[in-house]
PDB file of N, CA, C and O in Angstrom:
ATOM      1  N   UNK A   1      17.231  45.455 -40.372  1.00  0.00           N
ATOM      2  CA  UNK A   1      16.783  44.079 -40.313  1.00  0.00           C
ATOM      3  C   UNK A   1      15.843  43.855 -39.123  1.00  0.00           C
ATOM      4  O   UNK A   1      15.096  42.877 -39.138  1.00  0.00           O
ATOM      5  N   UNK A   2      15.842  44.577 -38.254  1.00  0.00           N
ATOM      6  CA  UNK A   2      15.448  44.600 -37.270  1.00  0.00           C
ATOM      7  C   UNK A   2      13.856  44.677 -37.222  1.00  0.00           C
ATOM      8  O   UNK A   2      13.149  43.940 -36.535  1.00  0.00           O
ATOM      9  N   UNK A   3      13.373  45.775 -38.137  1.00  0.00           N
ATOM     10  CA  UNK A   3      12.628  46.136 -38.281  1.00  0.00           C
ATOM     11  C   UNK A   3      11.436  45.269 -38.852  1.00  0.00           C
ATOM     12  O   UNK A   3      10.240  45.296 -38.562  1.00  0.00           O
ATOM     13  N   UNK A   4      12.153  44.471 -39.777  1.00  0.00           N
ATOM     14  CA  UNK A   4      11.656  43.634 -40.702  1.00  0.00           C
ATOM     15  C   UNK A   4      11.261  42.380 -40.042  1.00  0.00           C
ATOM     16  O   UNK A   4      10.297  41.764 -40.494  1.00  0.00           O
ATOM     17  N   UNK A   5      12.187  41.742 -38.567  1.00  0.00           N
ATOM     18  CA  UNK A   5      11.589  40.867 -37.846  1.00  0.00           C
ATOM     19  C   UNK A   5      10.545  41.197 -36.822  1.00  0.00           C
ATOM     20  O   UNK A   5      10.069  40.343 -36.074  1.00  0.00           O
ATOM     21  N   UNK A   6      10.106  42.831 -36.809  1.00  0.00           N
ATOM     22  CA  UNK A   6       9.299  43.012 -35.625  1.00  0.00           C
ATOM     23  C   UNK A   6       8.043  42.975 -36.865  1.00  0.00           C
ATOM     24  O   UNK A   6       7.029  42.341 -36.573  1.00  0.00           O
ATOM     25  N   UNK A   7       8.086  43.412 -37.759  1.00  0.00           N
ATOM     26  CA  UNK A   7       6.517  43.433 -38.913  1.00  0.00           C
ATOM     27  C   UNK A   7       6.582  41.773 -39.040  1.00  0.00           C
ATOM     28  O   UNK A   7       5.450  41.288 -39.031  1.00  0.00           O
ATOM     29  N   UNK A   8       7.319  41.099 -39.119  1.00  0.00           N
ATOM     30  CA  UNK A   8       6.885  39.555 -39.556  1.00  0.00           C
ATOM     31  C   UNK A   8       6.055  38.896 -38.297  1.00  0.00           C
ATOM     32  O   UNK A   8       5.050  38.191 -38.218  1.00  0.00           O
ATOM     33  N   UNK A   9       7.074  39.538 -37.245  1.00  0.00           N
ATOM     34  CA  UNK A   9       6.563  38.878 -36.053  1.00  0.00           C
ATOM     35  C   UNK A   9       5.019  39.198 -35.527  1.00  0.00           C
ATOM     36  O   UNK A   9       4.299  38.415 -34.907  1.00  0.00           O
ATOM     37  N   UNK A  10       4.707  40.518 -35.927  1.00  0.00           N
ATOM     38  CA  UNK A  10       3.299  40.787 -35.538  1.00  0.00           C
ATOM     39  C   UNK A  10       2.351  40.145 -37.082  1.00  0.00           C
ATOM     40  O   UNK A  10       1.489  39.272 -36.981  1.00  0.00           O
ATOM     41  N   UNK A  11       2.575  40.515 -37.842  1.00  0.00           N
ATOM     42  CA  UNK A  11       2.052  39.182 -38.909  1.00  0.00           C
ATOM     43  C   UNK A  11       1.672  38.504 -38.747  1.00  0.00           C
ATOM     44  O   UNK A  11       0.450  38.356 -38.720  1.00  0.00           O
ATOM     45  N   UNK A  12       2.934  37.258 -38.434  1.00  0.00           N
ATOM     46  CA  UNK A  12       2.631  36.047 -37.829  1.00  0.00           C
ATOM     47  C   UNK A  12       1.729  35.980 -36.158  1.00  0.00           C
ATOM     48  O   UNK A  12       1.034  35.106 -35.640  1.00  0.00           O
ATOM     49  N   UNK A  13       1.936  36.630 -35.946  1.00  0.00           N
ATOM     50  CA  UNK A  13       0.809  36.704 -34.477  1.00  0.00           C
ATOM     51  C   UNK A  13      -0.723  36.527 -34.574  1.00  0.00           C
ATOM     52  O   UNK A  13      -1.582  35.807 -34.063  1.00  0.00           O
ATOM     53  N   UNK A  14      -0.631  37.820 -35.736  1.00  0.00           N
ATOM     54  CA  UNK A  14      -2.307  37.950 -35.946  1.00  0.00           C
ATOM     55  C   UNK A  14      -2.504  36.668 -36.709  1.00  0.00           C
ATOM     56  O   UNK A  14      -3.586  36.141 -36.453  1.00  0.00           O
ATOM     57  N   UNK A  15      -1.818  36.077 -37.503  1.00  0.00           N
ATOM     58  CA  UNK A  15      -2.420  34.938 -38.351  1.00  0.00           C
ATOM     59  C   UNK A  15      -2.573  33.889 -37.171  1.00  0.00           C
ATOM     60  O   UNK A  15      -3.644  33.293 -37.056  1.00  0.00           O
ATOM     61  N   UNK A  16      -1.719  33.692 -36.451  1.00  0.00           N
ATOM     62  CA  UNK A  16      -1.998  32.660 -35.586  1.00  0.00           C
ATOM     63  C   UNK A  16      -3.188  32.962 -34.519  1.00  0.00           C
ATOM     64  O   UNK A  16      -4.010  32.089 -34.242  1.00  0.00           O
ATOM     65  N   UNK A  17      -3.215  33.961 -34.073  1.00  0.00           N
ATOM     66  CA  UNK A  17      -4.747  34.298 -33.118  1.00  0.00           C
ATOM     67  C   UNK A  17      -5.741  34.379 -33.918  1.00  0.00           C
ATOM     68  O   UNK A  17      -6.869  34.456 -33.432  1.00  0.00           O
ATOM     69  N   UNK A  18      -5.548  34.380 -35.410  1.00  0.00           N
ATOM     70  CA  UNK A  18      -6.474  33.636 -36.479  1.00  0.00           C
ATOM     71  C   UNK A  18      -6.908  32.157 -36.592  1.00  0.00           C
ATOM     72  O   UNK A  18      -7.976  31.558 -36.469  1.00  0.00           O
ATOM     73  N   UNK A  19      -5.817  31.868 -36.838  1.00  0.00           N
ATOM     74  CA  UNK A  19      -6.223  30.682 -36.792  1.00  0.00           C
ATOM     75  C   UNK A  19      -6.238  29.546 -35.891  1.00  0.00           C
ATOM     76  O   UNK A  19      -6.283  28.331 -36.080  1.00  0.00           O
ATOM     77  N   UNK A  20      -6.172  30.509 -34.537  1.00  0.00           N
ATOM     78  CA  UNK A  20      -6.481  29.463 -33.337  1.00  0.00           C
ATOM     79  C   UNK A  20      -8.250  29.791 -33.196  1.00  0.00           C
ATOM     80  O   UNK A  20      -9.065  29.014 -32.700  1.00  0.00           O
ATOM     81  N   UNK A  21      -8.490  30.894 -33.669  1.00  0.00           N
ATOM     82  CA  UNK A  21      -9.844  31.328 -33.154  1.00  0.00           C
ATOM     83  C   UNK A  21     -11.063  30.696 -34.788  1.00  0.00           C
ATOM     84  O   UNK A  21     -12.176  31.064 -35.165  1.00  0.00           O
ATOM     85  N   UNK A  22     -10.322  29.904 -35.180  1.00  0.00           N
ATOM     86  CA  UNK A  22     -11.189  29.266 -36.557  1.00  0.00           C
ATOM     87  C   UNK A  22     -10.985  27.952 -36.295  1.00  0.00           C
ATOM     88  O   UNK A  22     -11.601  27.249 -37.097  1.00  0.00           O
ATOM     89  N   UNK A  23     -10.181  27.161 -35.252  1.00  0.00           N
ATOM     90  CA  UNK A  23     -10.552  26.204 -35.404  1.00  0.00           C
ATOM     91  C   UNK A  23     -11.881  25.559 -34.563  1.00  0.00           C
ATOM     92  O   UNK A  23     -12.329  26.295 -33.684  1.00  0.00           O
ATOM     93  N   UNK A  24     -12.391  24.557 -34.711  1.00  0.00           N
ATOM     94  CA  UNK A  24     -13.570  24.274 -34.799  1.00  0.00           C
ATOM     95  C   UNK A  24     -13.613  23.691 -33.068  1.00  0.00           C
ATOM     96  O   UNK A  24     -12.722  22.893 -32.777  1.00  0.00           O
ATOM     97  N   UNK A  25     -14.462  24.016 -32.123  1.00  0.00           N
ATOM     98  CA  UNK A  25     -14.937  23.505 -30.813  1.00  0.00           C
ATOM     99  C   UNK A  25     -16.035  22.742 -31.147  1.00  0.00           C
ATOM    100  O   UNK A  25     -17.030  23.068 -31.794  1.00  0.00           O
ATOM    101  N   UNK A  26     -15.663  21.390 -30.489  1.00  0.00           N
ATOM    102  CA  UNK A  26     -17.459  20.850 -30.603  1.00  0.00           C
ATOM    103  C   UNK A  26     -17.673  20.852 -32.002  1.00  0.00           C
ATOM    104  O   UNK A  26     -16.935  20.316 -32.829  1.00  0.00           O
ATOM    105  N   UNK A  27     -18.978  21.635 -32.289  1.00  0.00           N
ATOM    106  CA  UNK A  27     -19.735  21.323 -33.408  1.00  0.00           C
ATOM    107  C   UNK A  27     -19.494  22.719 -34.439  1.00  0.00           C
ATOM    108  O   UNK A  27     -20.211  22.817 -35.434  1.00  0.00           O
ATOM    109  N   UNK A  28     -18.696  23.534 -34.215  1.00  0.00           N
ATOM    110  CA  UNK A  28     -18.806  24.361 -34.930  1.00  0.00           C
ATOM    111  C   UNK A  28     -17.754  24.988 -34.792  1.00  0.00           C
ATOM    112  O   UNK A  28     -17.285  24.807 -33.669  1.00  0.00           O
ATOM    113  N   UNK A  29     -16.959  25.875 -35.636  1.00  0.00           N
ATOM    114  CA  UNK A  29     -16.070  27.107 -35.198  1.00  0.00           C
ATOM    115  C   UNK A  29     -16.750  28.022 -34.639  1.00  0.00           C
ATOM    116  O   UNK A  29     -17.924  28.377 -34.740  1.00  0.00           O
ATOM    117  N   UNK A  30     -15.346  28.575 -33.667  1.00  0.00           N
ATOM    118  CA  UNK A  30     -15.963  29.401 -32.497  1.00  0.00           C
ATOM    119  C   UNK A  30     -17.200  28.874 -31.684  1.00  0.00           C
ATOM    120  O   UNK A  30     -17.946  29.719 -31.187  1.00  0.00           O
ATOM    121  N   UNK A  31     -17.440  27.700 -31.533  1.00  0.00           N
ATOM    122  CA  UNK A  31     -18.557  27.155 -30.659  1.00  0.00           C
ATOM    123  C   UNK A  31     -18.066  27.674 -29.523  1.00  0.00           C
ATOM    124  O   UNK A  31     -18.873  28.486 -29.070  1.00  0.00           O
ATOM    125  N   UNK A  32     -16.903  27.547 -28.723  1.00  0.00           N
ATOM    126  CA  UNK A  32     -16.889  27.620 -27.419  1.00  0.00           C
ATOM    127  C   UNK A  32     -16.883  29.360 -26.855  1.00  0.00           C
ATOM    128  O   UNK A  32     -16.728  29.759 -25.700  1.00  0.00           O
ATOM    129  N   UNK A  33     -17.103  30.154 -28.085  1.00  0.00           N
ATOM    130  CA  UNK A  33     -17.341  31.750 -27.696  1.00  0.00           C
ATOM    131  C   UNK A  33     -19.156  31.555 -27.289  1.00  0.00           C
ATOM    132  O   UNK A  33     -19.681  31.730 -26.189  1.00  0.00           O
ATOM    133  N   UNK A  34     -19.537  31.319 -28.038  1.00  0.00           N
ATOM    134  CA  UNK A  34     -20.631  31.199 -28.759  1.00  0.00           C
ATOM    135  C   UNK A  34     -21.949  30.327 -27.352  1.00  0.00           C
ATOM    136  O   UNK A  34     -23.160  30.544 -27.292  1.00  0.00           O
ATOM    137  N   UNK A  35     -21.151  29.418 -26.463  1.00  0.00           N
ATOM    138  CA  UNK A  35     -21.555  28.564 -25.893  1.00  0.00           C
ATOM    139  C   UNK A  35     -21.667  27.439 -25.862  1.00  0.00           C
ATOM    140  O   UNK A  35     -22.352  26.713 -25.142  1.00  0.00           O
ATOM    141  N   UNK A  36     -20.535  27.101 -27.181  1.00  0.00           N
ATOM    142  CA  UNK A  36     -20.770  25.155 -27.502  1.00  0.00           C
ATOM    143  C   UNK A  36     -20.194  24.726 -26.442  1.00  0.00           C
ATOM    144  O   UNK A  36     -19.557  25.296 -25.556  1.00  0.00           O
ATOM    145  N   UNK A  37     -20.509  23.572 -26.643  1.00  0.00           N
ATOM    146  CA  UNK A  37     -19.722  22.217 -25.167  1.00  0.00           C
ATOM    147  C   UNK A  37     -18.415  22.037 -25.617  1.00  0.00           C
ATOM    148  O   UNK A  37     -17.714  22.065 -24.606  1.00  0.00           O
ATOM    149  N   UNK A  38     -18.035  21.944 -26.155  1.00  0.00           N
ATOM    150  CA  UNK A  38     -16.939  21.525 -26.944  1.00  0.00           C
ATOM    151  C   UNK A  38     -16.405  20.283 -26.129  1.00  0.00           C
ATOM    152  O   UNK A  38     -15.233  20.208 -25.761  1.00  0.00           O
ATOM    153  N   UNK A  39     -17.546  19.122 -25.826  1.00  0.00           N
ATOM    154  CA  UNK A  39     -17.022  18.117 -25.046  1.00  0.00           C
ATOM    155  C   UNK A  39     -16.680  16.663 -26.062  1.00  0.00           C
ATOM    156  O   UNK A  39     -16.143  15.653 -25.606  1.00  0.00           O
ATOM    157  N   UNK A  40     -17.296  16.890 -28.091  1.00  0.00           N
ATOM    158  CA  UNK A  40     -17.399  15.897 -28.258  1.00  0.00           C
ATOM    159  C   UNK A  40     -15.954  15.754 -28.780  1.00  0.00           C
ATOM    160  O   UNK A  40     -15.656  16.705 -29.502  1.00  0.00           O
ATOM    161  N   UNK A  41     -14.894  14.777 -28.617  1.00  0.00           N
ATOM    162  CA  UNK A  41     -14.138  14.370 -29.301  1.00  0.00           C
ATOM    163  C   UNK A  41     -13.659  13.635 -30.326  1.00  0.00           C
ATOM    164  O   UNK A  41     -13.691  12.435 -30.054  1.00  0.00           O
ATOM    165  N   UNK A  42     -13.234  13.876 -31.384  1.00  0.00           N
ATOM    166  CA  UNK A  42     -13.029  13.408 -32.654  1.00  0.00           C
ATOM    167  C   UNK A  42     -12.220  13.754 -33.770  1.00  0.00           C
ATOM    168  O   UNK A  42     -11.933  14.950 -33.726  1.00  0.00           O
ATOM    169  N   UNK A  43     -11.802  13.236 -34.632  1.00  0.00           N
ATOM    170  CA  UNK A  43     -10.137  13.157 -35.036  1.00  0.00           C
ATOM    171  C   UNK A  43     -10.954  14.270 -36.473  1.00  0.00           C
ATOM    172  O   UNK A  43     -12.034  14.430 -37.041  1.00  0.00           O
ATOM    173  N   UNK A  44      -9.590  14.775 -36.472  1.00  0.00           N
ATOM    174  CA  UNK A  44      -9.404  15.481 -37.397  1.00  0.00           C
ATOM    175  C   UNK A  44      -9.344  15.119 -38.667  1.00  0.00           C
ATOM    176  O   UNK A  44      -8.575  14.226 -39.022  1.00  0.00           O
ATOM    177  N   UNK A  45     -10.480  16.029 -39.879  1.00  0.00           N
ATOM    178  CA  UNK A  45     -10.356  15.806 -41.197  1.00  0.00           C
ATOM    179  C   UNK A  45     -10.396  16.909 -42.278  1.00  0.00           C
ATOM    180  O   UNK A  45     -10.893  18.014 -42.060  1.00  0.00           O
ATOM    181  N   UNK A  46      -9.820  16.530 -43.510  1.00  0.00           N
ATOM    182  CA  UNK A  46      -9.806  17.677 -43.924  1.00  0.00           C
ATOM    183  C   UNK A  46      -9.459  19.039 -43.833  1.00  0.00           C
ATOM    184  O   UNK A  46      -8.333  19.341 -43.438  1.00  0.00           O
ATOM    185  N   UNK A  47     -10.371  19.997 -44.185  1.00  0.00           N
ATOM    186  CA  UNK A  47      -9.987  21.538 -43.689  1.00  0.00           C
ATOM    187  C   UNK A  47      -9.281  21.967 -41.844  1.00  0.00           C
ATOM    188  O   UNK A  47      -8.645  22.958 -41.484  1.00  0.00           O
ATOM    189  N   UNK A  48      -9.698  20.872 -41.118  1.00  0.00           N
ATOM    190  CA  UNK A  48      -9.891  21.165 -39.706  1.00  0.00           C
ATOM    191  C   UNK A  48      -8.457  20.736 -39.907  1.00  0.00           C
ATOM    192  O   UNK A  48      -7.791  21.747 -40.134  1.00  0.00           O
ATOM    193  N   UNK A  49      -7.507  19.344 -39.920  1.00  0.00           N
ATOM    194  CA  UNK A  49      -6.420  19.084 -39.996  1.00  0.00           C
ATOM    195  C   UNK A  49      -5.347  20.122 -40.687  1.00  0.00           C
ATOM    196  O   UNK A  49      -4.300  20.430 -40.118  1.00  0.00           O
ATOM    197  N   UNK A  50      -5.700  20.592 -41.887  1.00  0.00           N
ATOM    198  CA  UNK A  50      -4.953  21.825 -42.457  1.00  0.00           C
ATOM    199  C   UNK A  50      -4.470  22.535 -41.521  1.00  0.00           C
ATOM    200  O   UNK A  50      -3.354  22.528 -41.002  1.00  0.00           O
ATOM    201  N   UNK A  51      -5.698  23.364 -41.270  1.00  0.00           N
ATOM    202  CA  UNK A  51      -5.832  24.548 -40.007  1.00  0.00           C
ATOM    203  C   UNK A  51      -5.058  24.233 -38.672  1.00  0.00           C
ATOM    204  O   UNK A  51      -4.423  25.001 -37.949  1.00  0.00           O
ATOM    205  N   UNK A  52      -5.291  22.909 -38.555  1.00  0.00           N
ATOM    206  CA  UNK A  52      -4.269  22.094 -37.257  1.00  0.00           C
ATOM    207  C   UNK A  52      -2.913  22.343 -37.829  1.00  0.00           C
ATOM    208  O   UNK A  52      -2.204  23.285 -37.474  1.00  0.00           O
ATOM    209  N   UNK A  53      -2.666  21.688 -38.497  1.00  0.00           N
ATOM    210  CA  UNK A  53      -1.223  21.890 -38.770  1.00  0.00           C
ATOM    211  C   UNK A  53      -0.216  23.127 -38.976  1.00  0.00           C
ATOM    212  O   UNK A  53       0.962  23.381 -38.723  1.00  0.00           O
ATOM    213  N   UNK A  54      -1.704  23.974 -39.780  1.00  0.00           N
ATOM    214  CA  UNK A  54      -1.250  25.344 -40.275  1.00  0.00           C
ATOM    215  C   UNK A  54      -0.581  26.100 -38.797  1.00  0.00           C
ATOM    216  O   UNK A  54       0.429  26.783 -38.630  1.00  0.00           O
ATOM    217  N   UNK A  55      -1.523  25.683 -37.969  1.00  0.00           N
ATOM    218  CA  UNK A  55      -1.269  26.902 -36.534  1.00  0.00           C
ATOM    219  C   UNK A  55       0.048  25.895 -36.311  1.00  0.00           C
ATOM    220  O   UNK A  55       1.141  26.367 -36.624  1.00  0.00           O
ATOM    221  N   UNK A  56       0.019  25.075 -35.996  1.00  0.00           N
ATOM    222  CA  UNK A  56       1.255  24.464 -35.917  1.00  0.00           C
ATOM    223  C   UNK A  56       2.350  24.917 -36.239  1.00  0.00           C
ATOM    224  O   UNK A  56       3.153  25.377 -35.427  1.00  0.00           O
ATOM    225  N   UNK A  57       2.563  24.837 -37.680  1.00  0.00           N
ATOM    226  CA  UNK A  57       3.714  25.989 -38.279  1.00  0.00           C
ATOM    227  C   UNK A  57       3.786  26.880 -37.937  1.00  0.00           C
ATOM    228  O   UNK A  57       4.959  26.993 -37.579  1.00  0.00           O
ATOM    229  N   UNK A  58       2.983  28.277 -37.647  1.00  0.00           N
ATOM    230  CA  UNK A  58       2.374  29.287 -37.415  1.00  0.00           C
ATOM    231  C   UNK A  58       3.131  29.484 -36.217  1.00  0.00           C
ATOM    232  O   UNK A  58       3.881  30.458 -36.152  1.00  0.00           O
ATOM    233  N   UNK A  59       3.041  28.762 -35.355  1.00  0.00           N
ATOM    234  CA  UNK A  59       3.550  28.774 -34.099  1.00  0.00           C
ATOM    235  C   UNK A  59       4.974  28.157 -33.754  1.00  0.00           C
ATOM    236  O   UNK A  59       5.536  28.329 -32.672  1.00  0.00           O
ATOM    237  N   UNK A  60       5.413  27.520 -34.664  1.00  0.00           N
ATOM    238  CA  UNK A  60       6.902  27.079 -34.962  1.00  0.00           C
ATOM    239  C   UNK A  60       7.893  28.374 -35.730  1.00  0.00           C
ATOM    240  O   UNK A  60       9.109  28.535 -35.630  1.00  0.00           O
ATOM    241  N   UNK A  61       7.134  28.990 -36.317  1.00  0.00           N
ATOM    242  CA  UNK A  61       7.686  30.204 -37.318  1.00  0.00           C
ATOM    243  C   UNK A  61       7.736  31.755 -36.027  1.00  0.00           C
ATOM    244  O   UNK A  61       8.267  32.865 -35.996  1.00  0.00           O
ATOM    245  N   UNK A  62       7.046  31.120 -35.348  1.00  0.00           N
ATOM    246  CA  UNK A  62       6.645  32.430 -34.112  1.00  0.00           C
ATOM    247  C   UNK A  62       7.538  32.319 -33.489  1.00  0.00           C
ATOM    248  O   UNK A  62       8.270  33.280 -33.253  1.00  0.00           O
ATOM    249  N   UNK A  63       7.762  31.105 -33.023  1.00  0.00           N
ATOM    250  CA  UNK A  63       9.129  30.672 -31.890  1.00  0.00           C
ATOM    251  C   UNK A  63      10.534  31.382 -32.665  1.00  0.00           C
ATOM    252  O   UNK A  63      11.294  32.171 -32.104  1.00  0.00           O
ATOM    253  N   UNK A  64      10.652  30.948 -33.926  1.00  0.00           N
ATOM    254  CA  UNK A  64      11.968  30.739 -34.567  1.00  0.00           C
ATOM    255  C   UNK A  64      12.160  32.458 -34.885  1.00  0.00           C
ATOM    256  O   UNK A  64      13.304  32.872 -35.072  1.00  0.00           O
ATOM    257  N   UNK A  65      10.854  33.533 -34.940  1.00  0.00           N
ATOM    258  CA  UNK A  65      11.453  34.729 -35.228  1.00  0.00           C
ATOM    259  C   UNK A  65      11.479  35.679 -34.022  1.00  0.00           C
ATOM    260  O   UNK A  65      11.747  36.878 -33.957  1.00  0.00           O
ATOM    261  N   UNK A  66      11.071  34.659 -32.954  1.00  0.00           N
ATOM    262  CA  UNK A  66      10.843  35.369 -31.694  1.00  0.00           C
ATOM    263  C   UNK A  66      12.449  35.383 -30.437  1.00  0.00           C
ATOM    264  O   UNK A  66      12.932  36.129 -29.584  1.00  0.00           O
ATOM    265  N   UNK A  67      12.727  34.078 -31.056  1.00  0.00           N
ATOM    266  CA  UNK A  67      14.681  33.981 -30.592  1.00  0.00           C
ATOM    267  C   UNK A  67      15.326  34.566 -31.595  1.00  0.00           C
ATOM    268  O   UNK A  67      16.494  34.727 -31.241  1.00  0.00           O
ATOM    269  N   UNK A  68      15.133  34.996 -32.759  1.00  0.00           N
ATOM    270  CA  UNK A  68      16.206  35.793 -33.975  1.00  0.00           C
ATOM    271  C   UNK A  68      16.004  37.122 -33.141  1.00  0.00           C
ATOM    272  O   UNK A  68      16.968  37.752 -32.705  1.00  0.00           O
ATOM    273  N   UNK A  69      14.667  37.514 -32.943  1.00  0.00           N
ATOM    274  CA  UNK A  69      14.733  39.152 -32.218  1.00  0.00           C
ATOM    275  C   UNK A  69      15.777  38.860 -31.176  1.00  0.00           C
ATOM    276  O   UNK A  69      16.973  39.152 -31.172  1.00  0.00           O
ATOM    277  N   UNK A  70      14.981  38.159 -30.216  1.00  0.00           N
ATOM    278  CA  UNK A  70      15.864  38.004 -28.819  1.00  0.00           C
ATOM    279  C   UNK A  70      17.398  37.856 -28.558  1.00  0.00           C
ATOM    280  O   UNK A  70      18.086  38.385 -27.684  1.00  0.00           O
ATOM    281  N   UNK A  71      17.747  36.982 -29.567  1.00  0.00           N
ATOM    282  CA  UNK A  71      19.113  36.960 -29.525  1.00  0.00           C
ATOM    283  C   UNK A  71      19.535  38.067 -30.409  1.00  0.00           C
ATOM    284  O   UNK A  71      20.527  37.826 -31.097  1.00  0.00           O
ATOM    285  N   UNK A  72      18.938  39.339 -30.545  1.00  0.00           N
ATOM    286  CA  UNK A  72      19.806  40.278 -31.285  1.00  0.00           C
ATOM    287  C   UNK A  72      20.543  40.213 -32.796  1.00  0.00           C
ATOM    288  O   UNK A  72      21.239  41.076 -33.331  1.00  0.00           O
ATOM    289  N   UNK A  73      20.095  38.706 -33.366  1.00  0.00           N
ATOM    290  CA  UNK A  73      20.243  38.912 -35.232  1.00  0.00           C
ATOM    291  C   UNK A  73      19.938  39.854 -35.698  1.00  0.00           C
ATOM    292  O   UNK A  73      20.639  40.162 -36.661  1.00  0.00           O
ATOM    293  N   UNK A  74      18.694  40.917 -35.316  1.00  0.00           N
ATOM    294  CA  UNK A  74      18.379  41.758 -36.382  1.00  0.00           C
ATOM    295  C   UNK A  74      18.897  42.983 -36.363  1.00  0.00           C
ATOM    296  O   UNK A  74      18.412  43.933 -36.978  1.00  0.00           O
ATOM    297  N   UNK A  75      19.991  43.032 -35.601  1.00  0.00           N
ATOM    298  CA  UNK A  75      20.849  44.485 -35.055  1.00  0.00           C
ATOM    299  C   UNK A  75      21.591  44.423 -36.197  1.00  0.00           C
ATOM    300  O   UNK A  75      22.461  45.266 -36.414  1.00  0.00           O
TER     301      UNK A  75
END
């Protein structure tokens, strides 16, 4: 079992350093690699809100399999 929470857990990692690195700076995704300002602020729509939320989960699902390792469930 053990095993099975260390492959989910790196899974879920890469999806989330996915989809922190797609959401949108400023005027574009990946603007702020790129050189955007990413100073303008403005509410979320659509695809961008998804992606918000998605990492959200993403990162709630990270926590929750990251204390199952820690506390030794998968022994």
């Amino acid at each position: 079992m053990s095993a099975y929470l260390n492959v989910a857990q790196i899974i879920i990692s890469v999806a989330l350093i996915a989809a922190i690195l797609l959401q949108a700076k400023g005027a574009g995704g990946l603007g702020g690699l790129f050189g955007g300002d990413g100073s303008v602020f403005r509410s979320r729509r659509g695809v961008e809100k998804t992606l918000f939320n998605f990492t959200i989960a993403l990162s709630a699902v990270f926590l929750l399999i990251s204390l199952f390792s820690a506390a030794g469930f998968g022994r």
